[in-house]
CHARMM internal coordinates of N, CA and C (Angstrom, degrees):
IC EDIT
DIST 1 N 1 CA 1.4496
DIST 1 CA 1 C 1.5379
ANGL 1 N 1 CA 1 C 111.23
DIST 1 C 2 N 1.2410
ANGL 1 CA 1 C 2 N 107.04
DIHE 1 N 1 CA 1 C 2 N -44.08
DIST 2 N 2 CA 1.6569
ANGL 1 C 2 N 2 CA 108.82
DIHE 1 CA 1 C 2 N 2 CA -176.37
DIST 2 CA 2 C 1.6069
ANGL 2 N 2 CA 2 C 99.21
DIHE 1 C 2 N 2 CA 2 C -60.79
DIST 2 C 3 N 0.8369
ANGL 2 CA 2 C 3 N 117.48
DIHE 2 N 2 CA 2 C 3 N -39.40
DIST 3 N 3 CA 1.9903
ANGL 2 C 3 N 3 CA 122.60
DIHE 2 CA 2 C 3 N 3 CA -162.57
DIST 3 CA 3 C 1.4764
ANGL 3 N 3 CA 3 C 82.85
DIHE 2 C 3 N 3 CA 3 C -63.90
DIST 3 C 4 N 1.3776
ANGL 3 CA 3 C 4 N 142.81
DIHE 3 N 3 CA 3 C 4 N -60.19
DIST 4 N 4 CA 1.3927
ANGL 3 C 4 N 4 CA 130.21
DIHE 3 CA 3 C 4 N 4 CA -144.93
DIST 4 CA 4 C 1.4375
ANGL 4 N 4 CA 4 C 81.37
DIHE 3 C 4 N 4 CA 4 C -98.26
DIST 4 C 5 N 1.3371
ANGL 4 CA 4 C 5 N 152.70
DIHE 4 N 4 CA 4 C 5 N -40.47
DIST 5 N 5 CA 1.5019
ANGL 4 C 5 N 5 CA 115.74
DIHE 4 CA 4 C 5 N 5 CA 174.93
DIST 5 CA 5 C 1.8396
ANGL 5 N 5 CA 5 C 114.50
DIHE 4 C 5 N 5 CA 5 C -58.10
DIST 5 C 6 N 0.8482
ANGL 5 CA 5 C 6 N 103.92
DIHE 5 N 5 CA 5 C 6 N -49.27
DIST 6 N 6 CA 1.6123
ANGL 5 C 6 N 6 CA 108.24
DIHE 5 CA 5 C 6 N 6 CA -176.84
DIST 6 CA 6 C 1.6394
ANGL 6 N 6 CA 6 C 110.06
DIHE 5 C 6 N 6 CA 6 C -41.14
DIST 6 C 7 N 1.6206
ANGL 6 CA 6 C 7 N 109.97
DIHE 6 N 6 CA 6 C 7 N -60.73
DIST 7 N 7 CA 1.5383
ANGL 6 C 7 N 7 CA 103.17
DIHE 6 CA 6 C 7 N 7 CA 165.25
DIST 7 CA 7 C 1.4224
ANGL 7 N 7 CA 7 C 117.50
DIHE 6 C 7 N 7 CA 7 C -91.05
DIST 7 C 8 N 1.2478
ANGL 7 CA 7 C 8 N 118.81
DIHE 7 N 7 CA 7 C 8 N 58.48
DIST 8 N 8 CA 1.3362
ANGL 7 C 8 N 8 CA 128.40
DIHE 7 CA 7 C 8 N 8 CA 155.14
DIST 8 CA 8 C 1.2314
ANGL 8 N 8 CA 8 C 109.61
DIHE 7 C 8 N 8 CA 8 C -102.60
DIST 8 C 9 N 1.6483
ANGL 8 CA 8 C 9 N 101.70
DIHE 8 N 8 CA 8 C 9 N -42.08
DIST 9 N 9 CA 1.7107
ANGL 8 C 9 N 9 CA 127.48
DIHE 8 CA 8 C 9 N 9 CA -157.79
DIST 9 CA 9 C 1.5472
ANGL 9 N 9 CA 9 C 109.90
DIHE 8 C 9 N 9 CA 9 C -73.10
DIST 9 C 10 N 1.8722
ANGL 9 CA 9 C 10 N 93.48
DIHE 9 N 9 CA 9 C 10 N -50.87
DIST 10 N 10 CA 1.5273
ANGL 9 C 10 N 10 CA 94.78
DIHE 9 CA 9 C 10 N 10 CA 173.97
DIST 10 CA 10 C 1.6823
ANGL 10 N 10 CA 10 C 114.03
DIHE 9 C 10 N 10 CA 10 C -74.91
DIST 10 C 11 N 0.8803
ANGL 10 CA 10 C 11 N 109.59
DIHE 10 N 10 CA 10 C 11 N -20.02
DIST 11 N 11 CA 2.0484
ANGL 10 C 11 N 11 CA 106.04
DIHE 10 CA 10 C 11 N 11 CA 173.25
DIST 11 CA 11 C 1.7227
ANGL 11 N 11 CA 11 C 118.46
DIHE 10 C 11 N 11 CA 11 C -61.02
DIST 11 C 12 N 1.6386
ANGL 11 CA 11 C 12 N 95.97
DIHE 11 N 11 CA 11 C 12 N -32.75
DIST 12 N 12 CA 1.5893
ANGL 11 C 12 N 12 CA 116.18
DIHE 11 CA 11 C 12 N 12 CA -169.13
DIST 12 CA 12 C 1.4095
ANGL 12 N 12 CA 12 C 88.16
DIHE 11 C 12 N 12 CA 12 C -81.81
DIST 12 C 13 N 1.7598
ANGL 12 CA 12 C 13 N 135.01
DIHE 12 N 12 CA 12 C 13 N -35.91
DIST 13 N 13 CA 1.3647
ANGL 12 C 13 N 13 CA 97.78
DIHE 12 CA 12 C 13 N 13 CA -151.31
DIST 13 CA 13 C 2.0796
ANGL 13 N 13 CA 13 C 105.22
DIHE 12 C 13 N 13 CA 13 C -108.31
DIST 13 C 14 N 1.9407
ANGL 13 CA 13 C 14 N 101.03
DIHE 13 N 13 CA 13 C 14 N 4.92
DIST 14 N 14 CA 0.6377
ANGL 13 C 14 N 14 CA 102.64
DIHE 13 CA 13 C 14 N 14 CA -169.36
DIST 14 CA 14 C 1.9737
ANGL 14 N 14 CA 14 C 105.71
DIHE 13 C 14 N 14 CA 14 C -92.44
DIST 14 C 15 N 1.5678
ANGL 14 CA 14 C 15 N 114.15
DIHE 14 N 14 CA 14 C 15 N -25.65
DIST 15 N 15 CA 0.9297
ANGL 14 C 15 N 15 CA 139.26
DIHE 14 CA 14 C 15 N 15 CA 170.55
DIST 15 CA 15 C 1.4112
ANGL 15 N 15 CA 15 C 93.51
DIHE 14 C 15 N 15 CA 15 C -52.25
DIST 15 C 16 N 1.5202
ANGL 15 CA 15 C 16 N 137.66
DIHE 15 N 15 CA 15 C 16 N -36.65
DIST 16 N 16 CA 1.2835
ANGL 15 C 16 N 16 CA 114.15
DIHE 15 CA 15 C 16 N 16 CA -154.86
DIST 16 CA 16 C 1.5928
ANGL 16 N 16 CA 16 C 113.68
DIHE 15 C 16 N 16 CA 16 C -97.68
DIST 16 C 17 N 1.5239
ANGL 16 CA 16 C 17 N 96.73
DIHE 16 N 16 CA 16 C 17 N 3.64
DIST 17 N 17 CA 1.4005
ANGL 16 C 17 N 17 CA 118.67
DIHE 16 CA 16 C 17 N 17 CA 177.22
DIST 17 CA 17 C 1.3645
ANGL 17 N 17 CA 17 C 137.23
DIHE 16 C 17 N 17 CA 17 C -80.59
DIST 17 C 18 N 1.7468
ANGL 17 CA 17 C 18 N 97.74
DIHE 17 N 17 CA 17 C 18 N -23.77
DIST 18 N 18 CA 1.3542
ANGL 17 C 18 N 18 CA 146.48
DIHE 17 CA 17 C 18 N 18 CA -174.85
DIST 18 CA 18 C 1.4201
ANGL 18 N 18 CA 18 C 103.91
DIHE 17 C 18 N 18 CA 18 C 76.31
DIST 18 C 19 N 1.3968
ANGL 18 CA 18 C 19 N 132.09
DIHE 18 N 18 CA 18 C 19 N 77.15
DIST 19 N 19 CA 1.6482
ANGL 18 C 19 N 19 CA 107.93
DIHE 18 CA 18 C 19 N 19 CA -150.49
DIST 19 CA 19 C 1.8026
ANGL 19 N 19 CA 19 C 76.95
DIHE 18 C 19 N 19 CA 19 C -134.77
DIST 19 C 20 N 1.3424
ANGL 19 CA 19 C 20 N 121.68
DIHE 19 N 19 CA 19 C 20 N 135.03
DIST 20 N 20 CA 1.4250
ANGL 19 C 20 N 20 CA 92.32
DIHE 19 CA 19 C 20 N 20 CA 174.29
DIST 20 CA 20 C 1.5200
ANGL 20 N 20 CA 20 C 121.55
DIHE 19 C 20 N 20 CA 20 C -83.91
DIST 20 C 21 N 1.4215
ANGL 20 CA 20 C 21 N 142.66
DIHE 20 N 20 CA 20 C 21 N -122.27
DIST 21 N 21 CA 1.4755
ANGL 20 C 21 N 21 CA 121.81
DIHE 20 CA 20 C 21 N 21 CA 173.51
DIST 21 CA 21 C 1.8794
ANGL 21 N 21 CA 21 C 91.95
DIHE 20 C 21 N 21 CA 21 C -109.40
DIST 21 C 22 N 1.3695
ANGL 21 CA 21 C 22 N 114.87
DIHE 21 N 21 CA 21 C 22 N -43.48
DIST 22 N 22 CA 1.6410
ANGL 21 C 22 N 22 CA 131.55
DIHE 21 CA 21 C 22 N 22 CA -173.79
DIST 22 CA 22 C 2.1717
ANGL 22 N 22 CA 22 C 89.44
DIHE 21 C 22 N 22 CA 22 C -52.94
DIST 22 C 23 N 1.1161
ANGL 22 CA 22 C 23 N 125.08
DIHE 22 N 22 CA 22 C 23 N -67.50
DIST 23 N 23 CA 1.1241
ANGL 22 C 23 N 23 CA 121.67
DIHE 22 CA 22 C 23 N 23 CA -173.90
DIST 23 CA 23 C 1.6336
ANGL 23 N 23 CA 23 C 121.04
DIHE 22 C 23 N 23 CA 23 C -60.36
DIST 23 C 24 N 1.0968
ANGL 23 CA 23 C 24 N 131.16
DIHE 23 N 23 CA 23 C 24 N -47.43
DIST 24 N 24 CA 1.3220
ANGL 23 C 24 N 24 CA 132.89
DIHE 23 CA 23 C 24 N 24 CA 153.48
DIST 24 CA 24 C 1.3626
ANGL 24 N 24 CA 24 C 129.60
DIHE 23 C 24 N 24 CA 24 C -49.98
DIST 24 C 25 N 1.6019
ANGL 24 CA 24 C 25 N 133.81
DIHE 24 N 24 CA 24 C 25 N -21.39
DIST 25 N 25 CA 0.9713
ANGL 24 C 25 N 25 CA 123.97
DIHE 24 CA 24 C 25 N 25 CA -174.85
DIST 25 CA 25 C 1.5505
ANGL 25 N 25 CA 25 C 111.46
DIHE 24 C 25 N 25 CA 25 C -107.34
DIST 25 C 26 N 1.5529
ANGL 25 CA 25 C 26 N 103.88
DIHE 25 N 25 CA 25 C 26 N -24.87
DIST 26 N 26 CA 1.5663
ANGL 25 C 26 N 26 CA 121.88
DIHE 25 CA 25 C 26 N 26 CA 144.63
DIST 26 CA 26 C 1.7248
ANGL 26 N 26 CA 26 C 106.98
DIHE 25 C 26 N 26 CA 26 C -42.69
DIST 26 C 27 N 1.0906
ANGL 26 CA 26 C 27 N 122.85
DIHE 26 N 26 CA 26 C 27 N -33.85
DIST 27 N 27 CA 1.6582
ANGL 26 C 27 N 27 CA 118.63
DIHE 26 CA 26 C 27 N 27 CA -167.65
DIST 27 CA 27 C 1.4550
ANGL 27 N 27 CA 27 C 109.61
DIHE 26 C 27 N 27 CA 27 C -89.40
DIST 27 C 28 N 1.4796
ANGL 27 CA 27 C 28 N 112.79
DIHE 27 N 27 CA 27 C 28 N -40.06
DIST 28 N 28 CA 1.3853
ANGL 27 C 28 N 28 CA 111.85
DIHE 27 CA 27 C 28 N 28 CA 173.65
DIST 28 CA 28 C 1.7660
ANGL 28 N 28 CA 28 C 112.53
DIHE 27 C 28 N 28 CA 28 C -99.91
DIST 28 C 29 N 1.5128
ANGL 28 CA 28 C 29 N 117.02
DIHE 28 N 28 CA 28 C 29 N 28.19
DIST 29 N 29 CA 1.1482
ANGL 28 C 29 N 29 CA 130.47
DIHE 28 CA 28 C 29 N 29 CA 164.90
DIST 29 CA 29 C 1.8125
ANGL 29 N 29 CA 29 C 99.12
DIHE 28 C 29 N 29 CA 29 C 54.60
DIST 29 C 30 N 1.2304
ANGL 29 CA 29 C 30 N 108.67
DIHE 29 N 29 CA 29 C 30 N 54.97
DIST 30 N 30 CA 1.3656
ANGL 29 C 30 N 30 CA 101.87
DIHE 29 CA 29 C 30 N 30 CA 174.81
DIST 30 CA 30 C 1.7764
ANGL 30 N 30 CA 30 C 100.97
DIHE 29 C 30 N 30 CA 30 C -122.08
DIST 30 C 31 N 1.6403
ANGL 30 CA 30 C 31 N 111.70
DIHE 30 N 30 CA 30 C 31 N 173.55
DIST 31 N 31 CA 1.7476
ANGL 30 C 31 N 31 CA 98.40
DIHE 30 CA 30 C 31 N 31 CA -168.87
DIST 31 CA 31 C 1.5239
ANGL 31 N 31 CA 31 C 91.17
DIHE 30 C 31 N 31 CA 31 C -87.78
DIST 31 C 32 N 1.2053
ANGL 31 CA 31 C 32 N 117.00
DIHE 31 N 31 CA 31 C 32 N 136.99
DIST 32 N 32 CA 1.8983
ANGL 31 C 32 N 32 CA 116.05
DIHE 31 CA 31 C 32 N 32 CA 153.84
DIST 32 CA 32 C 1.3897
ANGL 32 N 32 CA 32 C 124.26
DIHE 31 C 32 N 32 CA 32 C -19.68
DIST 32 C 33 N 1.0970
ANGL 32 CA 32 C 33 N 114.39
DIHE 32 N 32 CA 32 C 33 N -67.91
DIST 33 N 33 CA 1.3363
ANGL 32 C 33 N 33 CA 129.11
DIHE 32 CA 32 C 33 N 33 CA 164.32
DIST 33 CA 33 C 1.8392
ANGL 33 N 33 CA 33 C 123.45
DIHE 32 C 33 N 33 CA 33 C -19.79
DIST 33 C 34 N 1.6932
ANGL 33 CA 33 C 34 N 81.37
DIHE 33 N 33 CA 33 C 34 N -71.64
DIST 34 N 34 CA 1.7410
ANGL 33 C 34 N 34 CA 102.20
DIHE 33 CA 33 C 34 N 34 CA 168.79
DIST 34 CA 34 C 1.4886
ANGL 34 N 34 CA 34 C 115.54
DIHE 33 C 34 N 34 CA 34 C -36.12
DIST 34 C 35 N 1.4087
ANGL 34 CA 34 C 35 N 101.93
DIHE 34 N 34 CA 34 C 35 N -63.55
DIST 35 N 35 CA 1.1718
ANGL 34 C 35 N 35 CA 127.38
DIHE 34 CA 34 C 35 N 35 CA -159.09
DIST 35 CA 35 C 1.8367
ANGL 35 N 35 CA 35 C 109.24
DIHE 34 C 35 N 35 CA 35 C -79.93
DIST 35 C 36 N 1.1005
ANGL 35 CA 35 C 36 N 112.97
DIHE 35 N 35 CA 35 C 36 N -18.02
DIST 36 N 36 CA 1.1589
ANGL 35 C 36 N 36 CA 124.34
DIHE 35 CA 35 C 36 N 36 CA 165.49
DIST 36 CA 36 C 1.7952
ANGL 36 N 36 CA 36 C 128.91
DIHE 35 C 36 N 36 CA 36 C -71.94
DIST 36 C 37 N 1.8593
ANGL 36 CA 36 C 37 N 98.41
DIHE 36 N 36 CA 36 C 37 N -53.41
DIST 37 N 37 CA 1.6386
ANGL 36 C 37 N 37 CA 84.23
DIHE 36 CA 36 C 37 N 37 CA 146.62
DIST 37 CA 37 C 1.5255
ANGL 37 N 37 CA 37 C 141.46
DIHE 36 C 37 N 37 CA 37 C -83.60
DIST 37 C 38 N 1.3528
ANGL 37 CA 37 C 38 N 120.89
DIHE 37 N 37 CA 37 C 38 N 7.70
DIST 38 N 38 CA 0.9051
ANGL 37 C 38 N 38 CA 133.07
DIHE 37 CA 37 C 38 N 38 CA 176.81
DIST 38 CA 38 C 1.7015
ANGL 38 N 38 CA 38 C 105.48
DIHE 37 C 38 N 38 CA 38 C -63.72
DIST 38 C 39 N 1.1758
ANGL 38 CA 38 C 39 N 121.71
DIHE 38 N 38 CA 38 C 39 N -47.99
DIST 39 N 39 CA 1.3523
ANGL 38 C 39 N 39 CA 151.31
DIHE 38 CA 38 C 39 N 39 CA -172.70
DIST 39 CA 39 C 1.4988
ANGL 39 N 39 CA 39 C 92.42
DIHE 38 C 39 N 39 CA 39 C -62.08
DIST 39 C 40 N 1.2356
ANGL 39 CA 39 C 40 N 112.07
DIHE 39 N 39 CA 39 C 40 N -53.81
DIST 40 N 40 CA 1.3622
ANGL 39 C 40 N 40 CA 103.55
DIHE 39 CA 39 C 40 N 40 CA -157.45
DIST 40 CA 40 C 1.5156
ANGL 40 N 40 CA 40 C 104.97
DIHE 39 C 40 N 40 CA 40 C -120.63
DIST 40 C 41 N 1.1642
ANGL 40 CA 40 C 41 N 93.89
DIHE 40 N 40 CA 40 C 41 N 55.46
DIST 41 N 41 CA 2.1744
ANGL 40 C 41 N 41 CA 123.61
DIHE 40 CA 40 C 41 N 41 CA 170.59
DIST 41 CA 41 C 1.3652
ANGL 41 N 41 CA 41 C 109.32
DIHE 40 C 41 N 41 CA 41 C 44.56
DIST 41 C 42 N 1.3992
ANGL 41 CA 41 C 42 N 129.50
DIHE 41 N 41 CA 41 C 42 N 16.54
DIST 42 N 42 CA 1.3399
ANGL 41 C 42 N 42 CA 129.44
DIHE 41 CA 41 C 42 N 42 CA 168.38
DIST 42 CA 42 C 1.5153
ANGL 42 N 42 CA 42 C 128.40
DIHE 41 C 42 N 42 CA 42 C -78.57
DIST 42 C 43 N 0.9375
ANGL 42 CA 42 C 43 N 103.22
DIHE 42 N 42 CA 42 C 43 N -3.19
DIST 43 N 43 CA 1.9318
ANGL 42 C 43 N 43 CA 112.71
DIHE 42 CA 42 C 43 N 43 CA 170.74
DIST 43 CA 43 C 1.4589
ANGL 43 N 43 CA 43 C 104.23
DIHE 42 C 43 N 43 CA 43 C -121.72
DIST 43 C 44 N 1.4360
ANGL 43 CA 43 C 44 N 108.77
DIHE 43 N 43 CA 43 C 44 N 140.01
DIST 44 N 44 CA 1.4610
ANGL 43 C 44 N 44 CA 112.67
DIHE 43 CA 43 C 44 N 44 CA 137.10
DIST 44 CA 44 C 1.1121
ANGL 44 N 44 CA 44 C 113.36
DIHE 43 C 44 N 44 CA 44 C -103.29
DIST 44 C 45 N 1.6107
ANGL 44 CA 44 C 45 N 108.09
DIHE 44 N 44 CA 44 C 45 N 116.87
DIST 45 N 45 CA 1.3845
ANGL 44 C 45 N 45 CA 132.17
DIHE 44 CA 44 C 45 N 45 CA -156.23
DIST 45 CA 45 C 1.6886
ANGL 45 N 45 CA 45 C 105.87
DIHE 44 C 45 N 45 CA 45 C -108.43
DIST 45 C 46 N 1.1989
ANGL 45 CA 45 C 46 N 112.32
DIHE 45 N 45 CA 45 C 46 N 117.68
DIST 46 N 46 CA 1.7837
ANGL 45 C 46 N 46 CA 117.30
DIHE 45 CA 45 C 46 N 46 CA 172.51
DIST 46 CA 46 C 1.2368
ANGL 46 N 46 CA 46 C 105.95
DIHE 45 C 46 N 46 CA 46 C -36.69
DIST 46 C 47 N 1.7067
ANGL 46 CA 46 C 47 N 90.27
DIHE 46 N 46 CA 46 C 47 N 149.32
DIST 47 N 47 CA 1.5671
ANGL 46 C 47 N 47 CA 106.98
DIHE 46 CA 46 C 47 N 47 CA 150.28
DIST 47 CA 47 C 1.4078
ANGL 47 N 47 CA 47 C 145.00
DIHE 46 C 47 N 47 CA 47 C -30.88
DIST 47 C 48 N 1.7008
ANGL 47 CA 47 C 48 N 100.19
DIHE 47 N 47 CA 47 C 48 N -45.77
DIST 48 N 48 CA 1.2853
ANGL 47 C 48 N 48 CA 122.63
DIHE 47 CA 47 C 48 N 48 CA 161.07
DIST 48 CA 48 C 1.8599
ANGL 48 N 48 CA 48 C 119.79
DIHE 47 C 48 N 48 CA 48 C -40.53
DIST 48 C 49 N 1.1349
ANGL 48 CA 48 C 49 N 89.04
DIHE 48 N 48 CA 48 C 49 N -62.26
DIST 49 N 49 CA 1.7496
ANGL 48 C 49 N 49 CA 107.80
DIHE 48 CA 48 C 49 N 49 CA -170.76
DIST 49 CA 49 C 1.7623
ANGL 49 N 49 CA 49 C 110.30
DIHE 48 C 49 N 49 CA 49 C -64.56
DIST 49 C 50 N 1.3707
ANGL 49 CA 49 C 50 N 108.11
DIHE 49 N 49 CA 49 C 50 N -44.26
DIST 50 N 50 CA 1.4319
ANGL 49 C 50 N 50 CA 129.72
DIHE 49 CA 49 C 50 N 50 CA 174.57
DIST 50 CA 50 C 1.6251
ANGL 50 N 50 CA 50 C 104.46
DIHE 49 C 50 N 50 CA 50 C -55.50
DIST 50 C 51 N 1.5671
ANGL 50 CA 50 C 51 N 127.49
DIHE 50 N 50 CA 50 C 51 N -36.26
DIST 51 N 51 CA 1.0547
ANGL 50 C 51 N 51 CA 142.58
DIHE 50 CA 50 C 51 N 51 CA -179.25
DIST 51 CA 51 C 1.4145
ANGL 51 N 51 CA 51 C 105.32
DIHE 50 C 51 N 51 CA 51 C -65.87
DIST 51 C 52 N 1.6065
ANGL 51 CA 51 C 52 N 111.95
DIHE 51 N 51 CA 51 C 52 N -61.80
DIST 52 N 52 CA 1.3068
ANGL 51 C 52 N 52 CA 122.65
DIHE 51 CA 51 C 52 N 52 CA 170.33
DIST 52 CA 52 C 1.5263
ANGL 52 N 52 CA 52 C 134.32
DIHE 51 C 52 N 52 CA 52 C -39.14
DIST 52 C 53 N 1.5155
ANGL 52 CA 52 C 53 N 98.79
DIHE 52 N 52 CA 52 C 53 N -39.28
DIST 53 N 53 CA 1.5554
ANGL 52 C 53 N 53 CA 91.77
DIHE 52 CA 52 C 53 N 53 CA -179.16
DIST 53 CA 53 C 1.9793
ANGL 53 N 53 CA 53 C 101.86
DIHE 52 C 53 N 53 CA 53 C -95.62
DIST 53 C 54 N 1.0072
ANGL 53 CA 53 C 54 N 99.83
DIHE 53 N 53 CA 53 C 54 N -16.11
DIST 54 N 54 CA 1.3745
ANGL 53 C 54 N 54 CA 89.77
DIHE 53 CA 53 C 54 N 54 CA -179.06
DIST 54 CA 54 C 1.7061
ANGL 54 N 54 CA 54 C 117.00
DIHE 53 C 54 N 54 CA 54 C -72.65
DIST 54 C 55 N 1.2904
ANGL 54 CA 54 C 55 N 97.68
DIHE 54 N 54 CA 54 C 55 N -18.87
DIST 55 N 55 CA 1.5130
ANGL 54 C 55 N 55 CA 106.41
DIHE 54 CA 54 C 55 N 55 CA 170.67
DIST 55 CA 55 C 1.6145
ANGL 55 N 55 CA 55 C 122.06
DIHE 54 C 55 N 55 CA 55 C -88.02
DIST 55 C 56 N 1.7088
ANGL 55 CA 55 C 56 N 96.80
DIHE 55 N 55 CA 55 C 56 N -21.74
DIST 56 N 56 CA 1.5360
ANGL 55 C 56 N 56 CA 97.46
DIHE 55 CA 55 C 56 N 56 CA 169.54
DIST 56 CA 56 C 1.4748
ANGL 56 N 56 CA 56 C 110.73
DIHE 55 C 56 N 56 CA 56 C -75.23
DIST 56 C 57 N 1.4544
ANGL 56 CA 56 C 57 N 118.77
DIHE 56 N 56 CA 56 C 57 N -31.79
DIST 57 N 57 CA 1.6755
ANGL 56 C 57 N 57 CA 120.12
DIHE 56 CA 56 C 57 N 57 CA -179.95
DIST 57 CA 57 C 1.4435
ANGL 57 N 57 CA 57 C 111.26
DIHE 56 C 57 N 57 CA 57 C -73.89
DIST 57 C 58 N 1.4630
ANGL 57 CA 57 C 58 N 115.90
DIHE 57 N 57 CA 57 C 58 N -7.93
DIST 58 N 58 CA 1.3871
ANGL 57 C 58 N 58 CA 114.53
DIHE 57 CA 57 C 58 N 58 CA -177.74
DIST 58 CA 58 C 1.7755
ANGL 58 N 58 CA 58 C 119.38
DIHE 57 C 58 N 58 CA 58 C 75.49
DIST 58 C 59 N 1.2976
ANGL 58 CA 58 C 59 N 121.84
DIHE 58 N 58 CA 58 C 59 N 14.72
DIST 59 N 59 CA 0.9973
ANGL 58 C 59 N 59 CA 140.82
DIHE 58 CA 58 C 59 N 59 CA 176.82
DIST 59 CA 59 C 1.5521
ANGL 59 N 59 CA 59 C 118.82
DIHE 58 C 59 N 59 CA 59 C -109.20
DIST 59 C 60 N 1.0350
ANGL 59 CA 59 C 60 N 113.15
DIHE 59 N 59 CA 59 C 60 N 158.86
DIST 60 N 60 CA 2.0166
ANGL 59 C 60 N 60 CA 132.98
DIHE 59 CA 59 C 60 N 60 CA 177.89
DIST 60 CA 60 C 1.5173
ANGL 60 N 60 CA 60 C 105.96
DIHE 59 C 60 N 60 CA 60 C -60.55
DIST 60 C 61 N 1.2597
ANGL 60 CA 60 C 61 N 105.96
DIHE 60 N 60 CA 60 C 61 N 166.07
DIST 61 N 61 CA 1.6203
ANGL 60 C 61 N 61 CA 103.46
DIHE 60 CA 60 C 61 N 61 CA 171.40
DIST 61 CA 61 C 1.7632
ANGL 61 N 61 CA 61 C 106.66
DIHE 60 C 61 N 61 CA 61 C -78.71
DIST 61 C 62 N 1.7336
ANGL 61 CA 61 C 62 N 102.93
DIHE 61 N 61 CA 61 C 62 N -28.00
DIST 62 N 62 CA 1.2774
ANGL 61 C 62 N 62 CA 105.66
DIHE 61 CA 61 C 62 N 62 CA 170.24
DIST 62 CA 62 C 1.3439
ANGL 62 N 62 CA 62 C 140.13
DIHE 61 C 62 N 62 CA 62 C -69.74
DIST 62 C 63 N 1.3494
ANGL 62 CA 62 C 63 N 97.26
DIHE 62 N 62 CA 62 C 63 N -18.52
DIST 63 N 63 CA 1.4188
ANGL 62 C 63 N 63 CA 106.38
DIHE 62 CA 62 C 63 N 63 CA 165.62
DIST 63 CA 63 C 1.3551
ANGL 63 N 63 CA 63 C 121.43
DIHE 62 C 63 N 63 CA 63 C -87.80
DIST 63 C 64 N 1.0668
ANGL 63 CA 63 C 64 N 100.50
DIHE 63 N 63 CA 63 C 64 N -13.65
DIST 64 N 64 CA 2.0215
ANGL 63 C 64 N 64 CA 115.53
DIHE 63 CA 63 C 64 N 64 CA 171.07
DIST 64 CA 64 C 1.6641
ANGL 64 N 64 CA 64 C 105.08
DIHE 63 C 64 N 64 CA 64 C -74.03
DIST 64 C 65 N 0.9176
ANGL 64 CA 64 C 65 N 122.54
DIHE 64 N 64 CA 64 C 65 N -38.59
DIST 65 N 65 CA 1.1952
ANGL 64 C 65 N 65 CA 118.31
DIHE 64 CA 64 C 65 N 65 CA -174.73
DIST 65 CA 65 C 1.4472
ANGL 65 N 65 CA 65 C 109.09
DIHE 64 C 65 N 65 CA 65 C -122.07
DIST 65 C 66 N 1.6150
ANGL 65 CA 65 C 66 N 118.87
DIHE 65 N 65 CA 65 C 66 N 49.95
DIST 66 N 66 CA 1.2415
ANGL 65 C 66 N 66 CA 126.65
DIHE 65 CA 65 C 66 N 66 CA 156.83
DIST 66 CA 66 C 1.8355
ANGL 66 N 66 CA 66 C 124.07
DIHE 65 C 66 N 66 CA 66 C -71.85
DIST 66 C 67 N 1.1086
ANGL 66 CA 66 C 67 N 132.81
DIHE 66 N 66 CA 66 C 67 N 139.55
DIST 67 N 67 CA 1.2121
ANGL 66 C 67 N 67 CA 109.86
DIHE 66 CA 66 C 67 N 67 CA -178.45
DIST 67 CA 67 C 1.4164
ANGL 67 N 67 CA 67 C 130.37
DIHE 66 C 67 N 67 CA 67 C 96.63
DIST 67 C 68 N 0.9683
ANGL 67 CA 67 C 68 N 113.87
DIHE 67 N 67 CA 67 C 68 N -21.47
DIST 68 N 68 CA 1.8393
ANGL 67 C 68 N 68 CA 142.23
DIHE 67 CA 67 C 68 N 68 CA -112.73
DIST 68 CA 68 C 2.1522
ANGL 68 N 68 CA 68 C 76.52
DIHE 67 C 68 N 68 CA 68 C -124.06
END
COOR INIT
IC SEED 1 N 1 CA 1 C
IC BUILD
């Protein structure tokens, strides 16, 4: 459950950026692919990576996992 809230959260906050998923994950040098099930709760994805996109959205880890 947490995996599909988490990439719910990051889809919602990256969507609000207008970022598509191919261009953003290109930005935080992650593969499309990866980053694609991540979105759609199929990985449990490290700390590391969780770090990554929260720094590509320009946001906290706390604000990444607001809601959450």
């Amino acid at each position: 459950m947490i995996k599909e809230q988490l990439g719910q959260r990051i889809k919602y906050l990256r969507n609000e950026k207008g970022i598509s998923q191919e261009k953003f994950a290109l930005s935080i040098d992650m593969d499309r692919s990866y980053y694609a099930s991540v979105e759609s709760g199929k990985r449990n994805i490290s700390i590391t990576n969780i770090h990554k996109i929260a720094n590509g959205l320009g946001i906290t880890l706390e604000e990444l996992f607001k809601g959450i």
